[in-house]
C-alpha positions as MATLAB code, in Angstrom:
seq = 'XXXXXXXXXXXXXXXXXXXXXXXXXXXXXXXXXXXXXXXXXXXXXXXXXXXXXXXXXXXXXXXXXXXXXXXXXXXXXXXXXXXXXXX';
ca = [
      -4.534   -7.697   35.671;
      -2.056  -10.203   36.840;
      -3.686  -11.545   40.083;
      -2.371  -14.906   41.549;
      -4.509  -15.290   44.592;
      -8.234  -14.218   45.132;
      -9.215  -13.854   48.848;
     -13.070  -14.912   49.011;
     -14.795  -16.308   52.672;
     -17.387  -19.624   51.976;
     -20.404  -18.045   53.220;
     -22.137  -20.454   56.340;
     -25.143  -19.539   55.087;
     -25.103  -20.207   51.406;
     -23.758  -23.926   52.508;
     -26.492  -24.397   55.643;
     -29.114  -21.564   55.400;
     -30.291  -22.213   58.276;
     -26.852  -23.580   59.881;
     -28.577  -26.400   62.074;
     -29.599  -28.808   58.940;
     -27.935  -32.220   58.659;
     -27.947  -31.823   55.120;
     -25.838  -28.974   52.635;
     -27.562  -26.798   49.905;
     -26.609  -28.296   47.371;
     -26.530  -25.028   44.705;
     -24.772  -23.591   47.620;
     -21.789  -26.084   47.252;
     -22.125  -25.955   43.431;
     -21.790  -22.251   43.667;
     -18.204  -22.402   44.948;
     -17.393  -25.654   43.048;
     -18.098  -23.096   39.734;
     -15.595  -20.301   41.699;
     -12.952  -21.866   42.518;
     -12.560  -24.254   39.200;
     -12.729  -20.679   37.249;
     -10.364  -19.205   39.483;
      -7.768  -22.092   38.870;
      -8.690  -22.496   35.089;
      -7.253  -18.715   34.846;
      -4.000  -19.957   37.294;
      -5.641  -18.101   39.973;
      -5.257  -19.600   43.414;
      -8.294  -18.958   46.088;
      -7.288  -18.387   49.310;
     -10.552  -19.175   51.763;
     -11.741  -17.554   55.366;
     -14.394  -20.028   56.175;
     -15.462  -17.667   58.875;
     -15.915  -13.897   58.651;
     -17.874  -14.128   62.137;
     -21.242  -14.236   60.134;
     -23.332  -17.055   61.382;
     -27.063  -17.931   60.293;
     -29.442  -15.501   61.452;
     -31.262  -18.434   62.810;
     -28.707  -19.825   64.630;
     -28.246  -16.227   66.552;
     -31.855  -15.906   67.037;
     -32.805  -19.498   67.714;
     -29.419  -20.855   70.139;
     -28.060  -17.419   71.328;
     -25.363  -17.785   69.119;
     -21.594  -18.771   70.669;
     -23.349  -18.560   73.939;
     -24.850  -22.229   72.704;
     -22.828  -24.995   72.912;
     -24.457  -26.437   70.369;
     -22.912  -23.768   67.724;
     -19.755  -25.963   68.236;
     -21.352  -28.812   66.493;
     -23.219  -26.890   64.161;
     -19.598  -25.201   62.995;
     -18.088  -28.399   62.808;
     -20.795  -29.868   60.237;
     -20.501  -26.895   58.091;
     -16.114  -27.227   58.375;
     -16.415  -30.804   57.735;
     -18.678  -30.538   54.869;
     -16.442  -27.960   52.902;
     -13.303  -29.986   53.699;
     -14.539  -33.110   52.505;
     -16.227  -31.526   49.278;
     -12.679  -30.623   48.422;
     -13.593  -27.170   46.868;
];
């Protein structure tokens, strides 16, 4: 088909289920890891949203969502995490 890019979002969820752990899901991680080496083993470049405004359930339910202050933190653990797994 000729495609050069493929727009996908990293799903919050898939990474922290929750979004409040300390520690990643693993298969989560390995999930994309599988993606994106496809995608570039076919000279197909991904181009990420790490945010499609679809936080954990249990962060809504649990913190009241962006109301929190806490979601800040939580956020930044899941953006840290993908950057330094180097997708």
């Amino acid at each position: 088909m000729g495609f050069k890019v493929f727009r996908t979002s990293i799903a919050w969820s898939r990474i922290f289920p929750n979004g409040d752990e300390t520690e990643p899901n693993e298969a989560g991680l390995q999930f994309y890891d599988d993606l994106f080496d496809e995608l570039l083993a076919h000279n197909i470049e991904p181009l990420i949203t790490l945010s499609h405004y679809e936080t954990p359930l249990h962060l809504s339910k649990t913190y009241d969502g962006w109301v929190n202050r806490k979601m800040i933190d939580f956020y930044e653990n899941y953006v840290r995490t993908v950057f330094n797994r180097k997708l």
